[in-house]
N, CA and C atoms as a LAMMPS dump frame, in Angstrom:
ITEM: TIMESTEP
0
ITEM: NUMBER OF ATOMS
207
ITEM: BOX BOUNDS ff ff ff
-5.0000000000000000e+02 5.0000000000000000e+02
-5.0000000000000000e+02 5.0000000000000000e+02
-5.0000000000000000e+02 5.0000000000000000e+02
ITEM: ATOMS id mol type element x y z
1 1 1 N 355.808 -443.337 -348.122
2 1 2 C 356.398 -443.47 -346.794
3 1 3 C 356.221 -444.891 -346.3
4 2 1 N 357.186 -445.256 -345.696
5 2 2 C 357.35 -446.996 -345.203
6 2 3 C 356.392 -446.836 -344.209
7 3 1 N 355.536 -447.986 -343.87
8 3 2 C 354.719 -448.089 -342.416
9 3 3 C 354.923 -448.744 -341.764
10 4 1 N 355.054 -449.768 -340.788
11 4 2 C 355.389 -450.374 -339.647
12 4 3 C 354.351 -451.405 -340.179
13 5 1 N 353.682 -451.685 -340.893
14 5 2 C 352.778 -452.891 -340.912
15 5 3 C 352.718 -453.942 -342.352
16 6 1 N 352.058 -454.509 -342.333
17 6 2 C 352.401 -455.74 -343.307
18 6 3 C 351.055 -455.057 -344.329
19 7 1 N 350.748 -455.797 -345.342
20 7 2 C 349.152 -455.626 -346.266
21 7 3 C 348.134 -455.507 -345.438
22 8 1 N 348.481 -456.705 -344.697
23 8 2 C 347.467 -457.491 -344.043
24 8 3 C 346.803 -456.434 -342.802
25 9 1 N 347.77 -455.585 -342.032
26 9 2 C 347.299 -454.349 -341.528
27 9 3 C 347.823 -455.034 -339.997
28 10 1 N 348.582 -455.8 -339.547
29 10 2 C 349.06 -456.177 -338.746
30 10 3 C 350.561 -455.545 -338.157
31 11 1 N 350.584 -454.842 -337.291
32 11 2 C 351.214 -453.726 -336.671
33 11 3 C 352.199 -455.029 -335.465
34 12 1 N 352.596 -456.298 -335.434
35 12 2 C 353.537 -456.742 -334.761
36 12 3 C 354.316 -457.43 -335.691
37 13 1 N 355.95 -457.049 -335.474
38 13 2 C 356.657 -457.146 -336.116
39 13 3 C 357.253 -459.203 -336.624
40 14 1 N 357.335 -459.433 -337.553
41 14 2 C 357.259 -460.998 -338.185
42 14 3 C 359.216 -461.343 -337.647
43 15 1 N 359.885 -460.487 -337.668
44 15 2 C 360.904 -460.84 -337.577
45 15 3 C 361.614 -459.36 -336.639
46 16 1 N 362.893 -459.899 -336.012
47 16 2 C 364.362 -458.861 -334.989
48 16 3 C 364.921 -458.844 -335.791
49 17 1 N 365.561 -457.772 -335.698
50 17 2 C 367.025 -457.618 -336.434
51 17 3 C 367.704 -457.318 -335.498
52 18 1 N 369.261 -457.803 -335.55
53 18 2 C 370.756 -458.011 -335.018
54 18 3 C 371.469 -457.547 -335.41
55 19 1 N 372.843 -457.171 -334.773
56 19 2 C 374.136 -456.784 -335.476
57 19 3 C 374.764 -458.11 -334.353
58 20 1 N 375.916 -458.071 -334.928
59 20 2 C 376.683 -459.278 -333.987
60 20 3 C 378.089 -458.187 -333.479
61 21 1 N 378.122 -458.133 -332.765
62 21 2 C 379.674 -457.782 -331.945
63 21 3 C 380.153 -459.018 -331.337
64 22 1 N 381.31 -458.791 -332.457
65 22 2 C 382.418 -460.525 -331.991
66 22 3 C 383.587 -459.805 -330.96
67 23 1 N 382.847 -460.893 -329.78
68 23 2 C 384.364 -460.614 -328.914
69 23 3 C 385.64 -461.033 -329.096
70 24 1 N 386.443 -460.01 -328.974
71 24 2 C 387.97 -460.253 -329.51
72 24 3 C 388.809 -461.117 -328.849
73 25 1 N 388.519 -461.663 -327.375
74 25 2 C 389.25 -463.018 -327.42
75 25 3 C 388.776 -464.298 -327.546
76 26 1 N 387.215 -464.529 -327.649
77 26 2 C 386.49 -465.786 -327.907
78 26 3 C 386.273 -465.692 -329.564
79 27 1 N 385.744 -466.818 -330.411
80 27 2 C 385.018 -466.832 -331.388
81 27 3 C 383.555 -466.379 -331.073
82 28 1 N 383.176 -466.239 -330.053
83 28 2 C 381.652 -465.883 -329.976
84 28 3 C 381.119 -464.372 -330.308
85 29 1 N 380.048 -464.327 -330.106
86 29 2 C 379.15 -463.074 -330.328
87 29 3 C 378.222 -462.633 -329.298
88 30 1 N 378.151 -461.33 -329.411
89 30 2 C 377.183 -461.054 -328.769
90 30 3 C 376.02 -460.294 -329.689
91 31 1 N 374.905 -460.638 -329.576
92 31 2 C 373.503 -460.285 -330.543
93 31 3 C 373.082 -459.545 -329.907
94 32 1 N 373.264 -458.201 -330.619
95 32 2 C 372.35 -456.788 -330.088
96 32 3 C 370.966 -456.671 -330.725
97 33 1 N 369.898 -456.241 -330.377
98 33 2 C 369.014 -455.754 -331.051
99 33 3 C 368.653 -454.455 -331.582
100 34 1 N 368.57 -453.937 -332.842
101 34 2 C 368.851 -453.094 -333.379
102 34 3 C 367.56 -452.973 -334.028
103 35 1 N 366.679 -453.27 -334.116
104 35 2 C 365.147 -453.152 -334.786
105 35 3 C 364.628 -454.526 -334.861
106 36 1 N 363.5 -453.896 -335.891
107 36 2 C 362.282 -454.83 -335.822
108 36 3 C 362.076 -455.098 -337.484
109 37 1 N 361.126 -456 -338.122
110 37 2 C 361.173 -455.823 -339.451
111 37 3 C 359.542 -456.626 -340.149
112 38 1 N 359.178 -456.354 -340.401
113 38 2 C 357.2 -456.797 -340.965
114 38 3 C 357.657 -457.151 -342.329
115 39 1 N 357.158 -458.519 -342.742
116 39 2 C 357.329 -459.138 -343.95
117 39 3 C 355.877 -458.505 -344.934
118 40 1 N 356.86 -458.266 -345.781
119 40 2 C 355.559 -457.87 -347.149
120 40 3 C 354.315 -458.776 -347.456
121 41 1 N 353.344 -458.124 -347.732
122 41 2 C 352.109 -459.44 -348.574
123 41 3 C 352.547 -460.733 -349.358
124 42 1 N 352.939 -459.847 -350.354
125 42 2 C 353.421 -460.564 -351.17
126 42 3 C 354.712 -462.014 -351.027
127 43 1 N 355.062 -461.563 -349.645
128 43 2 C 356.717 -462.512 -349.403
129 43 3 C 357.549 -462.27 -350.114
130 44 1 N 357.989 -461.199 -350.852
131 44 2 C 358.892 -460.69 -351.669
132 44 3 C 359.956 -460.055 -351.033
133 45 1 N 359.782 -459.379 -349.871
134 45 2 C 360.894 -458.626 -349.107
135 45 3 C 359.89 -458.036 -347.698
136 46 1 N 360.828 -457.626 -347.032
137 46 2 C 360.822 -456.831 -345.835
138 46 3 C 360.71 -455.592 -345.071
139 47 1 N 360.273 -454.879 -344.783
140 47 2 C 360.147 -453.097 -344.407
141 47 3 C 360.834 -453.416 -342.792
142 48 1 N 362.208 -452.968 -342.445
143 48 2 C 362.723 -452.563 -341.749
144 48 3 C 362.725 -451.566 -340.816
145 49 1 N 363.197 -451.466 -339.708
146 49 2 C 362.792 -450.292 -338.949
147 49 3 C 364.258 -450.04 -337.846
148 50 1 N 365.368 -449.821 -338.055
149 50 2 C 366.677 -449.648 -337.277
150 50 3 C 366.746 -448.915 -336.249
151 51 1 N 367.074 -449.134 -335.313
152 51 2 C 367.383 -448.03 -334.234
153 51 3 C 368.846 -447.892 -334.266
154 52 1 N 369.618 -446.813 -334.371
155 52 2 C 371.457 -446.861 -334.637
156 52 3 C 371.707 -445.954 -334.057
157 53 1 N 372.219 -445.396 -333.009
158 53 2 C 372.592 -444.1 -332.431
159 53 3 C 371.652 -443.24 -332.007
160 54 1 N 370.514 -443.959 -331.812
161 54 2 C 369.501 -443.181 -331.68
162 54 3 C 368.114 -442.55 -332.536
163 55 1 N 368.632 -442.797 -334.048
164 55 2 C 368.261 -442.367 -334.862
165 55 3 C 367.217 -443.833 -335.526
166 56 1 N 366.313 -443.354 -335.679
167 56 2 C 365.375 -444.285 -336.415
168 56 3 C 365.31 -444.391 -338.113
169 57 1 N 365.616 -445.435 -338.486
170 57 2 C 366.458 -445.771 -339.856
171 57 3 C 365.271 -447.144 -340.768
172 58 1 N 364.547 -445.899 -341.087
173 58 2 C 363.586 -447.39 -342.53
174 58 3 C 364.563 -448.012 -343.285
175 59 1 N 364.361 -449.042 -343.968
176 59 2 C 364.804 -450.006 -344.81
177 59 3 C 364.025 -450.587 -345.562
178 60 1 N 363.871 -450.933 -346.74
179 60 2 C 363.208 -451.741 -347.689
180 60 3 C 364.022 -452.724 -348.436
181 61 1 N 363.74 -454.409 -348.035
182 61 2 C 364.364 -455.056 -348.472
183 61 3 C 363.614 -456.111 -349.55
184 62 1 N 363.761 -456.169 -351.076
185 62 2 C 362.839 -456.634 -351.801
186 62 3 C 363.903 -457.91 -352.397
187 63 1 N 363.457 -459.155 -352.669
188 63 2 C 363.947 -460.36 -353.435
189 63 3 C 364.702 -459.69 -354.728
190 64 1 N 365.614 -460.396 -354.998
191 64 2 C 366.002 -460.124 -356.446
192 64 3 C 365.197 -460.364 -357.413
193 65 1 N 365.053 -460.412 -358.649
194 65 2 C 363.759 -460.96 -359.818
195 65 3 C 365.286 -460.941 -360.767
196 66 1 N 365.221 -462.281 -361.348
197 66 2 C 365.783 -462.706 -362.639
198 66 3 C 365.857 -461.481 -364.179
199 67 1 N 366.935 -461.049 -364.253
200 67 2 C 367.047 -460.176 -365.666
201 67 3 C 366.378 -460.868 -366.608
202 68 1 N 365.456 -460.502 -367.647
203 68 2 C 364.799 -460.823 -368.97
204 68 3 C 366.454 -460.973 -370.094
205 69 1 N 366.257 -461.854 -370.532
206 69 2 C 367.32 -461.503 -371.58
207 69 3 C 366.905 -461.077 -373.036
């Protein structure tokens, strides 16, 4: 199960997450906040946490690693 915290045991989030809603007669945006996200030990990826309709939505986001050939 994903936890809300980093290795390190630190429970405030390292990074926001956004969606952008582009208004349809400017080029601009407007930046919603849509969660929160705690960077791994390692710096390899991210544990996410979404809020979308209400519904609370984990995410796990890990670096790519190079195929062995």
């Amino acid at each position: 199960m994903m936890t809300n915290q980093t290795e390190t045991g630190s429970n405030k989030p390292t990074h926001t997450v956004y969606i952008l809603k582009l208004q349809a007669d400017t080029e601009q945006a407007d930046w919603i906040r849509v969660g929160a996200a705690w960077e791994h030990g390692d710096k390899d990826g991210l544990n996410l946490s979404l809020n979308i309709l209400g519904q609370k939505i984990p995410v796990v986001v890990r670096k790519n690693k190079p195929k062995a050939n």
